[in-house]
C-alpha positions in Angstrom: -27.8 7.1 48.8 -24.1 6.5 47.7 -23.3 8.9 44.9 -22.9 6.6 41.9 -19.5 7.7 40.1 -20.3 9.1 36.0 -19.6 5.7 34.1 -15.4 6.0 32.4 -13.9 3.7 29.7 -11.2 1.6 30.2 -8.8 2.3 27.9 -8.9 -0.4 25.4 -12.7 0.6 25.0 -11.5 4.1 24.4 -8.3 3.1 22.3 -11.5 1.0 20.2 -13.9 3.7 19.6 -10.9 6.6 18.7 -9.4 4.0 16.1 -13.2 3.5 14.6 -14.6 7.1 14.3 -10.6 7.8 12.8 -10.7 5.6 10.2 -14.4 6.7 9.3 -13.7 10.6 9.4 -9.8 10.3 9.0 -9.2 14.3 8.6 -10.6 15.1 11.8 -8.9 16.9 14.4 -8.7 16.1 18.1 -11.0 18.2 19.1 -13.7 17.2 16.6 -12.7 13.5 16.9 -13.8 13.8 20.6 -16.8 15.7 20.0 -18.2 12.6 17.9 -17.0 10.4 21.2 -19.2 11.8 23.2 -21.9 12.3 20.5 -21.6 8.5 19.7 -21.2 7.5 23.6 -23.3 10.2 25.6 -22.9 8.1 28.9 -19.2 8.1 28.5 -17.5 10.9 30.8 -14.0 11.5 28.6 -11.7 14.7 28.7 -10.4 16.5 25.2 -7.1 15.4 26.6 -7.6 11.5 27.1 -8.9 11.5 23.7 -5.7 12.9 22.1 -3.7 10.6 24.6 -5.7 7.5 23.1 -5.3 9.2 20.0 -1.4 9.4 20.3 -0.9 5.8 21.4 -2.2 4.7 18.0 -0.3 7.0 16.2 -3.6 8.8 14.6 -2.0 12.5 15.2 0.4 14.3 13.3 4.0 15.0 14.4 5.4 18.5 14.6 8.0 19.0 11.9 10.4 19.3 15.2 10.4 15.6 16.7 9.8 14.2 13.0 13.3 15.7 12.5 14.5 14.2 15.4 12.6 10.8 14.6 14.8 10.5 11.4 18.0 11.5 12.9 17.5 8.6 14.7 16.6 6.0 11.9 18.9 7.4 9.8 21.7 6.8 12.6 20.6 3.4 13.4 19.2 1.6 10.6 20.5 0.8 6.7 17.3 1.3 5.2 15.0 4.6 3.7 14.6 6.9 6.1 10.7 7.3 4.7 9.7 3.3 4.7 6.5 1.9 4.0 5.2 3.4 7.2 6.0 7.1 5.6 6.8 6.6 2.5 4.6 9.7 2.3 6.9 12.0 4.7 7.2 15.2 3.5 10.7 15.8 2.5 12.9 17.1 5.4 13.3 20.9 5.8 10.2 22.1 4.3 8.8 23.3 8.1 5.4 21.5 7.5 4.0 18.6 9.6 5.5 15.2 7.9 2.5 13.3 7.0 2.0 9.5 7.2 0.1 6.7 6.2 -2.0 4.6 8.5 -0.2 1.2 8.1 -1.7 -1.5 11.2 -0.2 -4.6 11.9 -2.6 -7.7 10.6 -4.1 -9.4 13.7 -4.0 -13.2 14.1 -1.7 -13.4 10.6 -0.2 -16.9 10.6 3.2 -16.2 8.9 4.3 -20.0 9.6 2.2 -20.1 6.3 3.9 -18.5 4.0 7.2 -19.0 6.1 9.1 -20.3 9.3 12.2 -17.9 8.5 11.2 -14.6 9.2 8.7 -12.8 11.1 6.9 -9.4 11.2 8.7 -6.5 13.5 6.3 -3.0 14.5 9.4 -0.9 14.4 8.1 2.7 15.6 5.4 5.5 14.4 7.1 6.4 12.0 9.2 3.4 10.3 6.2 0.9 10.8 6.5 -2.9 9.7 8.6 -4.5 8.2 10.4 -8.4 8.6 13.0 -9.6 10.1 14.8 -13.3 9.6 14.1 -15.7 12.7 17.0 -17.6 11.7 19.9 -17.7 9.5 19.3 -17.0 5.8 21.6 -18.1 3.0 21.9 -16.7 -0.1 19.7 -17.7 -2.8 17.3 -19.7 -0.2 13.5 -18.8 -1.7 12.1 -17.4 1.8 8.7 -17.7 0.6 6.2 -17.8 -2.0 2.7 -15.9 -2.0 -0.2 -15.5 -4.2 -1.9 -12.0 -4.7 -4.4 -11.2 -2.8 -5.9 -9.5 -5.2 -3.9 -8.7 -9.0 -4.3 -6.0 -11.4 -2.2 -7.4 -14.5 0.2 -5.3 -15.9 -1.6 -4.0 -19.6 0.1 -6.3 -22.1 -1.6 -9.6 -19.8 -4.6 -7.7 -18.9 -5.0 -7.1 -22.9 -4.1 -11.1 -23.2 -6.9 -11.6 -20.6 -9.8 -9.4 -22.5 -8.9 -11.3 -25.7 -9.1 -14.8 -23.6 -5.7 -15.4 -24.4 -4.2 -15.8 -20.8 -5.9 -17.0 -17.6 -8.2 -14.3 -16.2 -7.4 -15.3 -12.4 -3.6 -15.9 -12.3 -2.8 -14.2 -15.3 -0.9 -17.1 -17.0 -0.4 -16.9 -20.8 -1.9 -19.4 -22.3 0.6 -21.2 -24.9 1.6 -24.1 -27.3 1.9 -26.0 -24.2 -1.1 -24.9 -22.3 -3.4 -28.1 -22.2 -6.5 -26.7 -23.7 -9.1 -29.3 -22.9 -8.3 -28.1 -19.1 -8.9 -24.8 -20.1 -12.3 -23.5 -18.8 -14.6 -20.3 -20.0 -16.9 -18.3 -17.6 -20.1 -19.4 -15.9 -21.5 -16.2 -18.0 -20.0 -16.9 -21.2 -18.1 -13.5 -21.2 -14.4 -13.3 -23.1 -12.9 -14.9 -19.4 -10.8 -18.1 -19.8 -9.6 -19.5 -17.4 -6.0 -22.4 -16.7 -8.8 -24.7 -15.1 -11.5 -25.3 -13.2 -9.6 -24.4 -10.3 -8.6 -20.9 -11.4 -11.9 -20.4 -12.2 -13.8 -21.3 -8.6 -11.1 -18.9 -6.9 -11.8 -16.4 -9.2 -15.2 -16.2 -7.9 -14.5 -13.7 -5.2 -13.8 -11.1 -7.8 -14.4 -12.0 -11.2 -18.2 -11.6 -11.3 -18.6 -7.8 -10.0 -15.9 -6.8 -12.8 -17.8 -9.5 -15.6 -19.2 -7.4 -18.1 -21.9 -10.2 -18.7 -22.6 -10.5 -15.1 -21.9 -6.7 -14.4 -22.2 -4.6 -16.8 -21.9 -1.5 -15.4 -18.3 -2.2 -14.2 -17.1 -1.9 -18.2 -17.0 2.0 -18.2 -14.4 2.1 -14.9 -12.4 -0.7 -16.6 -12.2 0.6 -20.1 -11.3 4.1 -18.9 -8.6 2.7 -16.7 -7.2 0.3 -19.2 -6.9 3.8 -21.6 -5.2 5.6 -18.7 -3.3 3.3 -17.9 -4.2 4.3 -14.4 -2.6 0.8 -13.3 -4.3 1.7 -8.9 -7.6 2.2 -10.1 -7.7 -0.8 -11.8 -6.3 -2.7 -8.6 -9.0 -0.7 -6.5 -11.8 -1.8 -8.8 -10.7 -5.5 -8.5 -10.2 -5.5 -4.4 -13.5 -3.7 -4.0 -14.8 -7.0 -5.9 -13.2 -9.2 -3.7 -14.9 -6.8 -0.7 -17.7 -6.8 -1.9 -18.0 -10.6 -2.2 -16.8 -11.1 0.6 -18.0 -8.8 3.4 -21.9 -8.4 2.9 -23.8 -8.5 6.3 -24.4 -12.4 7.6 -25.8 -14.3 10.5 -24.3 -17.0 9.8 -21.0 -16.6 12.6 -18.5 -18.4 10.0 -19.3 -15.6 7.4 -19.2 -12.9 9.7 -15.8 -13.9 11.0 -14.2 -14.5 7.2 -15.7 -10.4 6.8 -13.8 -9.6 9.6 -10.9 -10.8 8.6 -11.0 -9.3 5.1 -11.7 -6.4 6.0 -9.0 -6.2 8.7 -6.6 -7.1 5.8 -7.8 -4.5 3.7 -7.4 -1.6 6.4 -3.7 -3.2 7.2 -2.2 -2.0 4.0 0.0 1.2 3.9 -2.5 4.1 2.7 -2.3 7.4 2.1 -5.1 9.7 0.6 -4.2 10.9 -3.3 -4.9 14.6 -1.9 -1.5 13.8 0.4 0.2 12.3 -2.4 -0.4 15.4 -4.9 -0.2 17.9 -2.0 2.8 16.9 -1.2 4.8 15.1 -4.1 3.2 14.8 -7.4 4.2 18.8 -8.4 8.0 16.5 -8.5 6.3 12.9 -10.4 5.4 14.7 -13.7 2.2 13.7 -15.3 -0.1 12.0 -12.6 -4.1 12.0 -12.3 -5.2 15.2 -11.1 -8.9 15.8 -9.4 -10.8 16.1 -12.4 -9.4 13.1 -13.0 -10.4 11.4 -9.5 -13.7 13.0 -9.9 -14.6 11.4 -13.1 -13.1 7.8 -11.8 -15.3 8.0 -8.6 -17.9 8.5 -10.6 -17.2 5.5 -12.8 -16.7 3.4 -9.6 -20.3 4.4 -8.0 -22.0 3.8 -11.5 -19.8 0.1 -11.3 -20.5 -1.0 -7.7 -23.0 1.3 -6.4 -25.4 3.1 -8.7 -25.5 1.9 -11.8 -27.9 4.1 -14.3 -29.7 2.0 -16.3 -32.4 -0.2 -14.3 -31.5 -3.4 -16.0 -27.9 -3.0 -14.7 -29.0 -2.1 -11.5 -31.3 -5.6 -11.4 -28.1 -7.7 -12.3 -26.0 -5.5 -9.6 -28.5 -6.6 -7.3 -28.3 -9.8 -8.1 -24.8 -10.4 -7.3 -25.0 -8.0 -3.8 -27.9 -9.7 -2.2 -27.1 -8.4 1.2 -26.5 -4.9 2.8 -22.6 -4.3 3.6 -21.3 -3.7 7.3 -21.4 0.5 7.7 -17.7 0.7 8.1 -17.2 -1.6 5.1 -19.1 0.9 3.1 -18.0 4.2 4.3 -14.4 2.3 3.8 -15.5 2.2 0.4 -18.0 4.5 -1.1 -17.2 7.8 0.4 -15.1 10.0 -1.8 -12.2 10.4 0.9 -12.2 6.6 1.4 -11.9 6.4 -2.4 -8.7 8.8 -2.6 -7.5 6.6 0.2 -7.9 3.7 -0.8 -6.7 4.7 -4.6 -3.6 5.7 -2.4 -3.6 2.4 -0.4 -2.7 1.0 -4.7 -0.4 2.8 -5.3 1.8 2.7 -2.3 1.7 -1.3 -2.4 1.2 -2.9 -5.5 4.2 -5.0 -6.8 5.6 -3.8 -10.2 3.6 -6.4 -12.4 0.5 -5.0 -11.2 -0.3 -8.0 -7.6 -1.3 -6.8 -4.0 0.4 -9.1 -1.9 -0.5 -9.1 1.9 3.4 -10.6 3.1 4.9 -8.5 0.4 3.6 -5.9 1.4 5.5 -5.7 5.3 9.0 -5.1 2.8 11.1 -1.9 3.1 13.3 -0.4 0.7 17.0 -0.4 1.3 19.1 0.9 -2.2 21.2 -2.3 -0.9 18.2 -4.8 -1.0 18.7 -8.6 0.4 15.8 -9.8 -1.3 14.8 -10.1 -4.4 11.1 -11.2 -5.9 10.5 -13.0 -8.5 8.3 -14.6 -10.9 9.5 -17.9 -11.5 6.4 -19.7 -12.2 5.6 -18.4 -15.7 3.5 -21.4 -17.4 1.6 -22.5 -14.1 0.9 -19.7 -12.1 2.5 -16.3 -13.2 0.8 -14.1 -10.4 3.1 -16.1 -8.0 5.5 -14.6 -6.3 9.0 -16.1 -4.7 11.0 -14.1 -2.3 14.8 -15.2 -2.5 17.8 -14.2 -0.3 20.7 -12.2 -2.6 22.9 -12.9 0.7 23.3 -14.5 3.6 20.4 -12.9 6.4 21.1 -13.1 9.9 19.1 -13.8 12.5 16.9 -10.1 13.4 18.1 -8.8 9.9 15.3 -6.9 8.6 14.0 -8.1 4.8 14.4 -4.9 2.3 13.7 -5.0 -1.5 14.2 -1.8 -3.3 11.7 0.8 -5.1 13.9 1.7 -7.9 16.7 0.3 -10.1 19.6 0.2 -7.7 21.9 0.6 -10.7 21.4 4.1 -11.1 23.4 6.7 -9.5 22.7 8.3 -5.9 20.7 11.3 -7.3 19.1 9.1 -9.7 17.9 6.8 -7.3 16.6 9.8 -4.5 15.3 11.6 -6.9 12.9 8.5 -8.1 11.9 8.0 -4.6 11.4 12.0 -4.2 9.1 12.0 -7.3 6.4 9.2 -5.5 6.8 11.1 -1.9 9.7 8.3 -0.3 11.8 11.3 0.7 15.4 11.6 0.1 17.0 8.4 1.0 19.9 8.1 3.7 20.3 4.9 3.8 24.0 3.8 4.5 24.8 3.0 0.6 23.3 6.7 -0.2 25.7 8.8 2.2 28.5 6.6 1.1 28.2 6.9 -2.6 27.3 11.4 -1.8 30.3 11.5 0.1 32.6 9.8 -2.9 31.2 12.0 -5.8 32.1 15.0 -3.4 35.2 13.9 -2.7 36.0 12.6 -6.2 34.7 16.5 -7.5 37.1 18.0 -4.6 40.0 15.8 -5.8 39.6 16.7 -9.7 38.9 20.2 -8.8 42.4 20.4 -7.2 44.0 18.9 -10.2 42.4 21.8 -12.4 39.8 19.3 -13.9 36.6 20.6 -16.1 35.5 23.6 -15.4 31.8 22.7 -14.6 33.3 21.1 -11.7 34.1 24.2 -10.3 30.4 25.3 -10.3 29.0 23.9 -7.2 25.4 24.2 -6.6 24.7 25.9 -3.1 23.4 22.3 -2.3 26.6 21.2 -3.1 28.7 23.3 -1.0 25.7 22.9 2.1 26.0 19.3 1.6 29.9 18.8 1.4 29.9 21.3 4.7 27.4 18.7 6.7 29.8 15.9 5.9 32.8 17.9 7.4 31.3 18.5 10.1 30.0 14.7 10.7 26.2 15.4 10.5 25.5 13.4 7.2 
């Protein structure tokens, strides 16, 4: 009999099941990650080393402090824009000898930009960098590139406190006003303190406004109320796009369902993300007062009780009632395991626009401290969760799109201190090394005219910095 050869994956199906049991049991190590291979495909015949090859080809293993060095030398030399972008905007800070540690941002499958825009398009720079967009054609200054609606939005306190007391619109946020037509305005199905602009607002509102209704759910009003008195601004966003999940992605036969779950849930997984043990690890000793784990502890607990477990049985019948079918396993461990919940609390915090919106397009933007576009909410009466992204200069053709993460105002150290504090680390972009080498040279200059004295009294960093840009390396 011909000896049958042991059955070997290609290597998309391996690429497929690494990037699944990764996502599920994201601290794993290579060796542990293909120990579950095997385990979860006993007729497969893989070796240790393919897996970390598959592995490596998806970026899902950390860098040696060595080649991230090198990695940044060459961003740094070849691109105007933060040397830790949305890609790594959790790097450790360079120097520190520890493995750099990143987020896992993906791409978004099938997205049709030509929806949002025909002007730009999204670029998969490298490991490291990640996305980001880039102008298909010419861009002139003050063109509006685009516009977008959250996908999901956590309003910023003062409208989330007009939205409790049914003074603004409870899906896009909108103030209501003198001017508002109020025989439009519409109230919730379940006769909670939710008003809504009009009917309209209110039917899209139904992928999220239920699960976090205290009529409807009442178990969700502990998380909220403890947010809204922490001000924690991402665990209010998390508790509102685990509403929309949650909605959205329950199990279903029915094929048009199913592929809408899909989808969402590939959306979800796109965004930047990086656990809040990272974040703290790392950079939140520099960030001053942030949530600490008794603090995460208490909120996951809030969150099961909201979505999950609720105590009482009477909550737990109305839960029910709005989660009628089971949820996809990867869709729940995504969701309802405590690591997935730090994740995902990081996955908030590393992309929610200033006034509180998740925004799937806006989300692709880098930071430069010399940003082309600026965002804006222009639509104030009619839809004030709406976003427009406008050219400050002409764009040309494969120019990358940056906004910036702090107020590019402030002076060098200012600004990379501010993107130190939330883990960014210290910013080289071209406007950064420019302005560093001035101060120093403007210190030199009144040093050698006998100028104040605290001049004189360079910081070691001072003197190590001033040296590098002698000798050309910064």
């Amino acid at each position: 009999m011909p000896v049958v050869a042991p059955p070997s994956p290609s290597d998309q199906d391996l690429r497929a099941a690494v990037v699944s049991l990764k996502s599920i049991h994201p601290t794993l190590g290579i060796a542990k990650i293909h120990a579950l291979l095997l385990e979860t495909h006993p007729d497969w015949i893989v070796s240790e080393k393919r897996t970390k090859k598959a592995l490596q080809s998806e970026g899902l293993t950390l860098q040696s402090s060595q080649s991230t060095a090198q990695s940044v030398e060459r961003s740094v030399a070849t691109s105007d824009s933060l040397a830790q972008t949305k890609a790594s905007k959790a790097s450790k800070a360079s120097g520190s000898g520890v493995n750099n540690i990143f987020p896992s941002s993906k791409l978004i499958p099938n997205l049709d930009i030509s929806k949002y825009s025909t002007k730009i398009e999204v670029k998969h720079f490298n490991k490291k960098k990640g996305k980001g967009l880039v102008a298909k054609e010419k861009i002139l200054a003050g063109t509006p590139v685009w516009k977008e609606d959250p996908y999901v939005v956590a309003a910023e306190w003062e409208i989330y406190d007009l939205q409790q007391s049914g003074q603004a619109c409870s899906f896009c946020t909108t103030p209501f006003s003198s001017t508002t037509t109020t025989s439009l305005i519409t109230s919730c199905v379940a006769s909670c303190h939710a008003r809504f602009c009009n009917r309209l607002c209110r039917d899209r509102s139904a992928r999220t406004h239920p699960l976090l209704c205290p009529v409807q759910n009442p178990a969700s009003i502990p998380l909220l109320q403890w947010a809204r008195k922490a001000e924690w601004m991402a665990l209010h966003a998390l508790a509102c796009m685990t509403s929309r999940v949650m909605t959205l992605c329950q199990d279903s036969k029915d094929s048009k369902d199913a592929k809408v779950a899909e989808e969402e849930w590939r959306t979800v997984t796109s965004f930047a993300t990086l656990s809040m043990e990272d974040r703290a690890k790392y950079h939140f000793h520099k960030a001053g007062n942030q949530p600490d784990s008794d603090s995460w502890q208490e909120a996951f607990k809030l969150y099961m009780q909201a979505f999950r477990e609720p105590p009482a049985l009477q909550d737990q019948k109305k839960l029910a009632r709005l989660v009628k079918r089971p949820f996809r396993a990867d869709v729940s461990q995504g969701l309802f395991q405590y690591d997935a919940f730090l994740r995902n609390l990081g996955k908030m915090s590393l992309n929610l626009e200033a006034h509180g919106g998740l925004y799937v397009l806006h989300s692709h933007l880098n930071h430069s401290c010399k940003p082309n576009i600026s965002i804006r909410h222009l639509e104030q009466r009619t839809a004030l969760s709406r976003i427009t992204a406008i050219s400050m200069r002409d764009i040309e053709p494969g120019e990358e799109l940056f906004i910036t993460y702090v107020n590019p105002t402030m002076s060098v150290e200012q600004r990379r201190d501010e993107l130190e504090q939330w883990g960014f680390g210290r910013c080289e972009c071209a406007r950064c090394v420019k302005e560093e080498r001035e101060e120093i040279e403007a210190k030199s200059h009144m040093v050698g005219e006998g100028g104040d004295e605290d001049l004189l009294k360079f910081s070691q960093a001072d003197l190590e910095r001033e040296l590098k840009i002698g000798l050309g390396v910064i």
